[in-house]
N, C-alpha and C positions, 0 to 999 in steps of 0.2 A: 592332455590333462582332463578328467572327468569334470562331472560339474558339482562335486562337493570341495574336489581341491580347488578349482576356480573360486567358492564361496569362501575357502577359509583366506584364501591370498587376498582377495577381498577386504574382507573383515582385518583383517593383518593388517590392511593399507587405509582406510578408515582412520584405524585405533592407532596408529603410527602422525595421521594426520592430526589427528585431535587428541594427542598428548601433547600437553603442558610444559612448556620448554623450562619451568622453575620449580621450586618446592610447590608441592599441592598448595599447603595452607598460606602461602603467601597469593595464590590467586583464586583460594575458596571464595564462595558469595559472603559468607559470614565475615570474615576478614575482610573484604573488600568496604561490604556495608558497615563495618564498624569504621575503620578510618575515614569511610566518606562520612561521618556524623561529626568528626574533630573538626568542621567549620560551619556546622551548624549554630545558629545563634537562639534557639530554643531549646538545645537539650540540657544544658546549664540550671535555665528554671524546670525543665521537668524534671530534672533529679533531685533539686528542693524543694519540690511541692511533694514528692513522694517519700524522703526521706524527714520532712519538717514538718511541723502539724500545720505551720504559719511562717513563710521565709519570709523572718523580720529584716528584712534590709532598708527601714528608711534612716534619714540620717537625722537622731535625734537630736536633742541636745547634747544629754548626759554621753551618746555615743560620739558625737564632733570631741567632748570636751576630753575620753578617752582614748579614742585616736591620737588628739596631741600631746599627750602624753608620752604615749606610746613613740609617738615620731620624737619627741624632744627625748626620751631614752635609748631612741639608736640613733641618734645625731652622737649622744655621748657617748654612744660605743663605737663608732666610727670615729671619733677626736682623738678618743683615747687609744684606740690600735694603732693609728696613722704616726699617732707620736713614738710607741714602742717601736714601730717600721722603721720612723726616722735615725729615732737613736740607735738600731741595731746595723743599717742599710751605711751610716754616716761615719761608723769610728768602729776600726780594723779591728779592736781589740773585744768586738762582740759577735767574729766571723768562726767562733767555734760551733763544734756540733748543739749543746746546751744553747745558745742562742739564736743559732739558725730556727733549730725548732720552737722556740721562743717565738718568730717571727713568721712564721709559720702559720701557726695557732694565732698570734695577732689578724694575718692577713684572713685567715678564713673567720673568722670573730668578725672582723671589718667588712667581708664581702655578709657575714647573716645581718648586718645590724641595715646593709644598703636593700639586701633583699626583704628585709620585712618592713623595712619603711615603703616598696613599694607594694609589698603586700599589704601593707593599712590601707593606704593609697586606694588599690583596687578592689577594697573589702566594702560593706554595704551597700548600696542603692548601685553599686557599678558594678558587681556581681554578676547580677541575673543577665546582664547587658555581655557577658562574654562568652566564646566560644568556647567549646573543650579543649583547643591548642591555649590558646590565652590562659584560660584555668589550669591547666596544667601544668604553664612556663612558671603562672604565679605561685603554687606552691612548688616543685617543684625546687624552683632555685632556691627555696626558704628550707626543703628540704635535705638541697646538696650541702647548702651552705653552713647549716648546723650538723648533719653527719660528719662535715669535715672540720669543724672545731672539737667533737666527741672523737673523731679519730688524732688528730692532732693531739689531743691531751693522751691517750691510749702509744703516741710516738714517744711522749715527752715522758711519761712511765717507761716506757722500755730504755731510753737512753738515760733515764737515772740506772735503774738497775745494772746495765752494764756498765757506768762508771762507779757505783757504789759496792754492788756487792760482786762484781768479778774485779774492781778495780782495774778497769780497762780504758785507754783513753784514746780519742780519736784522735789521728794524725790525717796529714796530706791525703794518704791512699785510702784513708776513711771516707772521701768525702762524697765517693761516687755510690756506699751504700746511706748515706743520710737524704742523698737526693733521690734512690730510689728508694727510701721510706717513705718520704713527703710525697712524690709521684703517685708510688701509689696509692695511698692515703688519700689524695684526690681524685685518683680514677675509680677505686670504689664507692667513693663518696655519688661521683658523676653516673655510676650504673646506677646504684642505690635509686638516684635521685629521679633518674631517665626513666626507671621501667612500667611506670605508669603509661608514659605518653609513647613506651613502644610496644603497648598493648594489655598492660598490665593492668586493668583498669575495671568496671560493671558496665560500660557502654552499652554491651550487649546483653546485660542482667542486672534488674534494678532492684531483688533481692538480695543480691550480691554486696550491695552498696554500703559505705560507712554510710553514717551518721554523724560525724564529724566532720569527713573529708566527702561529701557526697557524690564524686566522680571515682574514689579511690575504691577499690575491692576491700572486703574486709580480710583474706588471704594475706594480701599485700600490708596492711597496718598491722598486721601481726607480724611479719617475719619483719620489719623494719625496728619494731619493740624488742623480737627477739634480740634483734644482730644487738642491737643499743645495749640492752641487760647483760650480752655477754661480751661485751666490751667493757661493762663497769666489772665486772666481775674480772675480768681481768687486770683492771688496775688497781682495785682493793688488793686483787693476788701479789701482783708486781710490790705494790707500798707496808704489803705488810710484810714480804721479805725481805724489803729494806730496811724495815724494822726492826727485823730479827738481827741481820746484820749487823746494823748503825749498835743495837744493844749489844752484842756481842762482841763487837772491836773496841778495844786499847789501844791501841799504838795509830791506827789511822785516824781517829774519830775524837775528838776531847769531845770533854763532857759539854761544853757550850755549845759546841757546834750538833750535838746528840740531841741536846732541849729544841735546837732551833731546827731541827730536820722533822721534828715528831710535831711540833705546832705546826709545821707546813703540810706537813702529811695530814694532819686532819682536819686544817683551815680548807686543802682542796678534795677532801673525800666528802667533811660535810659540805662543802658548798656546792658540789658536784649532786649530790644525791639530795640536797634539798630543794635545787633547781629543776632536776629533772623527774624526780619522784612522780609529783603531780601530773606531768605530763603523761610518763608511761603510763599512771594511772588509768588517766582518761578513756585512753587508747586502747589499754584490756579492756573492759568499762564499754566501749565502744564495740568491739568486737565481739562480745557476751549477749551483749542486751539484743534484742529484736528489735525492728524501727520503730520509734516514737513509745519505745518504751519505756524508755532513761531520760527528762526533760534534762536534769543536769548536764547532758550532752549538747545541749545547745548552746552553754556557756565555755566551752570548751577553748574560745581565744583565750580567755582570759590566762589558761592553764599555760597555752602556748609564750602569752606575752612573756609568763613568768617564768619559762625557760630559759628565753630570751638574754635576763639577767645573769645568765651562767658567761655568756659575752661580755658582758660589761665586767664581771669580776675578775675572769682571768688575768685580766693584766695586774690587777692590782694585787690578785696573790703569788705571782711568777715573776714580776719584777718589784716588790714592795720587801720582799728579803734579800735582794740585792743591792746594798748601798748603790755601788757602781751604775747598775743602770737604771737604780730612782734619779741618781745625780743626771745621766744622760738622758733617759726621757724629760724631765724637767725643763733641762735646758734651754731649751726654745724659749718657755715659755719665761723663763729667769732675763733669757736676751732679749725679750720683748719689750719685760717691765725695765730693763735698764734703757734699753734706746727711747722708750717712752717718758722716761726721767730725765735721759741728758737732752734730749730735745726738747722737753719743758725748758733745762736750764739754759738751752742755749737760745731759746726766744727770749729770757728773760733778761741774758749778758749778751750782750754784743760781742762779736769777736770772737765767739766759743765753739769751738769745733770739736764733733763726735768722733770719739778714738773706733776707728774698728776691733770688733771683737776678735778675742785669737780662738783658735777652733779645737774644736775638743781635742783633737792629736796634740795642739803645741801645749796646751793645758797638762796633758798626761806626760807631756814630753819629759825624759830622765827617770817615770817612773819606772818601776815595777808592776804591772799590771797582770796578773792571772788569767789567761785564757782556758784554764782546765776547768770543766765541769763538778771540780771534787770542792770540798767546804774549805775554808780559808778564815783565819782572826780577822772578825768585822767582813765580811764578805761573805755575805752567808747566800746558797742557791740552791734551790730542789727543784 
């Protein structure tokens, strides 16, 4: 062997040594130096001081007395999903497709209302105090947890349609594609929500950086507005072919139950787009302007808070046209005020013993009860 092929088998064995047993960019310097920053406890303030003219985080008055607010409004949205749970979790007769997804939509409602309560929690003066894992878990789950209420209502559009305008009804062997709706619908939600904190982020560029989410890219707050916009767009598409339908049918459809499917349809399109309006708003808004361009971007919880409210309404417009389970979410709280009455009465008579309540099954027992999806006399659902 000469000594130029001794140099190349050389060189061969070198470059064989000092290859990288993984993908490049998982053990680039850049990459590296970026996730060693997610436990830093200064880069949190240096991305507010550079995105912020002034990062107001002390804890005023007027701001302690909006925080509780804000907490005593998802205490209420967490009461009130927990009771839709119960009543759907509790009595057989609301284990159809239309109510699973019902409960669905409650639980990711009830998981935004636990996550933004601790998001208040770690908002002002405790802010600048976190790392970029910590910052990241905190919006992030406020992130997952309201994708999967937009996607959950984007479920409950489609399972109208197919029970209304293909008149299709789920059975038994239905049930394993409603569970891989909801699956998914939360695994997107869970990516959506992740890809911040798996790199998606301005770590390593702080012109890059929102203005509202000051760790977040402004790339990334734009395709999460995108996906949202073409999710409502797809449920105005879905409702107003139910529209065309519901108007178009005679023989499935009376006129009453037609009136009451067109007020639901636009008790949840307006309530939907005047909750979240503002928000996307923002966030275009956000992504447009250059730093410290847009002061109105500093007010930007407030927009968030009053998304927020799209949680607290659902229940009250997906179960508030259904006799049946306004009667069953209630319920609790009907058994409450009774035992609270016979137990006055029975301190007040001696000898008076409280009858146990009977449970929604023997209550329904001998009826007729409707588990279909489709409209009903007095039984109205969309």
């Amino acid at each position: 062997m000469n000594q130029s092929e001794r140099g190349a088998v050389s060189g061969l064995s070198v470059g064989l040594h000092q290859q990288p047993h993984g993908p490049s960019w998982l053990l680039s310097p850049t990459m590296g130096s970026v996730y060693s920053e997610y436990l830093s406890s200064s880069k949190v303030r240096e991305h507010y001081n550079y995105t912020k003219e002034s990062p107001d985080t002390k804890d005023t008055p007027s701001r302690q007395v909006a925080s509780a607010l804000i907490i005593l409004l998802c205490c209420a949205i967490v009461v009130e999903n927990l009771l839709v749970l119960i009543a759907v979790a509790r009595n057989s007769k609301f284990h159809s497709a239309m109510y699973l997804f019902l409960g669905n939509l409650a639980a990711s409602d009830l998981l935004a209302g636990v996550a933004f309560i601790a998001n208040t929690l770690l908002s002002g003066s405790v802010t600048l105090g976190l790392t970029p894992v910590q910052w990241f878990a905190r919006e992030g789950s406020a992130f997952i947890t309201l994708s999967a209420s937009v996607f959950s209502l984007l479920a409950i559009a489609i399972e109208r349609h197919v029970a209304i305008a293909k008149v299709k009804l789920y059975g038994s062997d239905k049930s394993c594609r409603m569970l891989l709706l909801i699956a998914a619908s939360w695994l997107i939600s869970l990516v959506l929500g992740g890809l911040p904190i798996l790199g998606w982020n301005c770590l390593g560029d702080l012109e890059a950086c929102s203005t509202v989410l000051p760790l977040y890219a402004k790339p990334y707050v734009l395709c999460v507005v995108t996906i949202f916009s073409v999710i409502l767009s797809a449920i105005v598409a879905l409702y107003i072919r139910i529209y065309c339908v519901v108007r178009s049918s005679q023989a499935d459809v009376a006129a009453p139950q037609t009136l009451a499917l067109l007020k639901t349809v636009t008790i949840v399109l307006g309530v939907f787009i005047f909750c979240w309006l503002p928000a996307f708003s923002i966030l275009l808004l956000d992504y447009a302007c250059p730093v410290r361009a847009c002061p109105v971007l500093y007010q930007a919880h407030y927009f968030f808070a009053f998304a927020t409210l799209n949680s607290l309404l659902n229940p009250v417009i997906y179960t508030w046209r259904s006799r049946d389970l306004r009667r069953e979410v209630l319920r609790p709280l009907q058994c409450w005020r009774q035992a609270a009455g016979v137990q006055g009465r029975r301190d007040r008579t001696p000898g008076h013993h409280l009858l146990p309540l009977r449970s929604s099954s023997s209550l329904e027992k001998g009826m007729h009860m409707p588990t279909s999806p489709t409209f009903l006399e007095g039984n109205t659902m969309v």
